[in-house]
C-alpha positions, 0 to 999 in steps of 0.5 A: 500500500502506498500512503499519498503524501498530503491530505486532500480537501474536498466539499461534500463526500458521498460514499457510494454511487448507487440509485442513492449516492449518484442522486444526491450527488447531483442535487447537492451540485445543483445546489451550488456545491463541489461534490466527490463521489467515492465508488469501489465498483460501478456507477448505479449500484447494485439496483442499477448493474445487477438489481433493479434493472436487470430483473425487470428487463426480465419481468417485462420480457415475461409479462409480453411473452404472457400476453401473446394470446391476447395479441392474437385476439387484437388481430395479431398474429403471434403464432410464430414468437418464441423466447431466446434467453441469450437474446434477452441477455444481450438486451440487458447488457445493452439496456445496462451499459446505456443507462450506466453512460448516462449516469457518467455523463449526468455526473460529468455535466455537473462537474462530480468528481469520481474516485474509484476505491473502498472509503473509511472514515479516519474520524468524523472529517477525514476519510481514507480511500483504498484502491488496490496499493493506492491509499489517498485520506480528504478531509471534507466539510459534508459526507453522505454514507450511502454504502449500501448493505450486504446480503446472505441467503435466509438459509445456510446451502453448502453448494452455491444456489441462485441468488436475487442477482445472479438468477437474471444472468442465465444463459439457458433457461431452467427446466425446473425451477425451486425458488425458496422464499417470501420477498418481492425477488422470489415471486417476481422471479416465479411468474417471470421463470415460469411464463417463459418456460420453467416448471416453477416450484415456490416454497415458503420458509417456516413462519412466513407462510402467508405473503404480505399484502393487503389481504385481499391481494395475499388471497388473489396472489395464490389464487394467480400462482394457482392459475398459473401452475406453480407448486406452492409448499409451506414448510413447518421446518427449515429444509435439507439442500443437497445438491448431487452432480446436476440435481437438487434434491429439497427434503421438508415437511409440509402439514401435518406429518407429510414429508415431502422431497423435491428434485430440481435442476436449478434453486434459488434461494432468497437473502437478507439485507445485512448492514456493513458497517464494520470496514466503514470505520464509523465507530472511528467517526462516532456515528450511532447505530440502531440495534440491528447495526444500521445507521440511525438518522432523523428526519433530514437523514442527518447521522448525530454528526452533524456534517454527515448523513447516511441514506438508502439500506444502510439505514432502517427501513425497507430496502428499495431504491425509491427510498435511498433516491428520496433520501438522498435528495432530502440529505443534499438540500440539507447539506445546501442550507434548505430545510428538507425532510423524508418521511417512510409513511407513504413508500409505494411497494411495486412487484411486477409479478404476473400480475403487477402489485402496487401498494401504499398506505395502510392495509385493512389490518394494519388501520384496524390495528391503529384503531381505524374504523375501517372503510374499504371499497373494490372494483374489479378488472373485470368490468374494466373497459380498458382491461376488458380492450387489453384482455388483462381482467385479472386484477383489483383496486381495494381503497381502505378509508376511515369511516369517521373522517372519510380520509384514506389511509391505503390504495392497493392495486394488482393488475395490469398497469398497477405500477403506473397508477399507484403514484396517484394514490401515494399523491392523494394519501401525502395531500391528506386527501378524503373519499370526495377529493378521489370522487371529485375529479373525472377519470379518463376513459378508456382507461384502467385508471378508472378502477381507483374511481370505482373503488372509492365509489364502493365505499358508499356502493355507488360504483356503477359497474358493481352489483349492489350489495343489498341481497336479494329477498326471497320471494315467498308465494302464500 
């Protein structure tokens, strides 16, 4: 290791060049700062190399390849397409490597310094930057820490299974498929595998044998894996991997002693977020830490140092990318002098499952644990002109409303153009919006958008294309 003679001076630091890292790094610019982006790997992160991107270049080559019949029925002829995976690939790469160069050039234009190395705090305004036998140390005025965190499989394998990452860079479609877990990965990667072409086969960890939705939408999802012929176990215990030549093998119990023992060419396995906090050396800077070893921050991402902040997985709450891009805007408009602040209560969840799910806000069980009196509307795809026109009826909108003050507490979506639409029900639930700020605008039409309209509607069963709830008397002849 060579050690650099001088330390350097630098203005604002963000350590780490993912979705989180490069968004405030940009904004802090923006707002008239000098700022330095510390990456050891590549622009973009994980979400944007191996993550995000990736796994949904995949769910939409799936979600096409799923809707060739209904094509066929909009007077295309579709009879002829079949699926390339190595096609798909060279797509990806594509996709990747351009959305990769505009992140370089984004950060060119606004004059963002790139250091390429490993960053670890020295104390809490010094920062020493390791690149193979190159060790550089800058002091800065600003540091933003938005590292990431690390994964391990939920389960310990002793042969290298699929991971949330690699399962995207297959070559060869799987014959078969075992996925083991309960997060949004594994069942994107469930309708994805199996609509083009694999026998999938989904099993969930003990203690997490229901999804978590709404309710309603836990019900359709298996429902939908049904459907769609995907073996659903739920195991009592941990299973047995083994893997032999060119098969597994996963031996478990399921119900009430039934032993089951399942063969596979490929399996995946699910991971869980851990926080790296170790190499960062913030025990060196005196930055504080939740129990579980995530940085603690407050509301304007600030650690209990004031010129440092920490955005994205490396701090609490779920791990998604919407989260570190907000955050990391909130943490740069700190840094400029403007008061700004993040908030967790209204995160979208999307899933691009077949069908797609799109939540925010509060389930139907989670307002009646917060001592809600619950009101809740749905209008299904079915009588959707749009999804009737797209031949995609399979789906739902559920709103859920406290009765007393009419205001709405969550919108939960599945179905086609779920993902799109959920950003009206965040905006509606961040402007504190009631049942008649949703019944008062007009809702294009055609459209699937309508579904949300009809959904507030049903909670006062006036939605027009629903049969009214009053059940119909007997009629008796004397």
């Amino acid at each position: 290791m060579v050690v650099g003679e001088l330390t350097q001076e630098r203005d604002v630091i963000v350590i780490g060049g993912g979705p989180g890292g490069y968004h405030s790094a940009i904004r802090a610019a923006q707002l008239g700062r000098q700022v330095t982006i510390i990456e050891k790997n590549k622009l973009g992160g994980v979400c944007l190399n191996e993550g995000c991107i990736p796994s949904k270049i995949h769910t939409a080559a799936a979600q096409s390849f799923q809707r060739m019949e209904t094509f066929q029925q909009l007077g295309l002829d579709t009879s002829g397409v079949t699926f390339d995976l190595p096609s798909l690939q060279e797509h990806k790469k594509k996709v990747v490597e351009q959305l990769l160069q505009g992140v370089v050039a984004l950060c060119k234009a606004n004059k963002i310094e790139i250091i390429t190395g490993e960053a670890s705090f020295i104390s809490a305004s010094k920062i020493g930057v390791e690149n193979g036998h190159q060790y550089d140390t800058f002091t800065f005025k600003d540091a933003i820490i938005a590292s990431g965190c690390s994964k391990k499989p939920i389960a310990e394998i002793h042969h290298h299974s699929l991971t949330p990452t690699s399962i995207w860079n297959l070559e060869k479609l799987p014959s078969e498929l075992i996925l083991y877990g309960n997060d949004d990965f594994t069942l994107e990667a469930a309708t994805t595998f199996n609509s083009l072409g694999s026998k999938v086969t989904l099993i969930l960890p003990p203690g997490q044998h229901e999804f978590t939705f709404e309710p309603a939408i836990n019900k359709e999802l298996q429902r939908q894996l049904k459907k769609q012929k995907i073996k659903l176990y739920k195991t009592d215990t941990t299973p047995k991997f083994r893997f032999d030549e060119n098969q597994w093998e996963v031996a478990f119990d399921h119900g009430k002693n039934e032993s089951v023992v399942l063969e596979s060419s490929h399996l995946y396995c699910a991971e869980e977020r851990n926080p790296v906090t170790e190499s960062l050396g913030l025990q060196r800077a005196g930055i504080h830490l939740c129990e579980e070893g995530f940085i603690k921050i407050n509301e304007a991402c600030r650690t209990n140092i004031a010129s440092i902040y920490a955005i994205g997985d490396i701090t609490e709450g779920p791990a998604l990318a919407v989260k570190a891009i907000k955050q990391g805007k909130v943490a740069a408009e700190n840094i400029a002098g403007h008061h700004s602040e993040f908030d967790l209560t209204f995160l979208p969840r999307i899933v691009q499952t077949i069908p797609p799910i799109a939540t925010v806000g509060m389930t139907e069980t989670v307002a009646i644990e917060n001592g809600f009196e619950v009101k809740v509307g749905e209008s299904t795809l079915q009588t959707n002109g749009y999804a009737s026109i797209l031949g995609q009826k399979e789906g739902f909108t559920k709103t859920v409303t406290d009765s007393k003050s009419d205001l709405v507490l969550g919108i939960h979506i599945m179905g086609a153009q779920a993902v799109e639409m959920i950003s009206t029900g965040t905006i509606a639930l961040e402007m504190v919006a009631r049942q008649e700020d949703m019944l008062f605008p007009s809702y294009p039409h055609p459209s699937v958008s309508e579904s949300m309209w009809e959904s507030v509607e049903d909670l006062e069963g006036i939605a027009i294309h629903k049969v009214p709830r009053a059940t119909k008397q007997k009629v008796t002849s004397s």
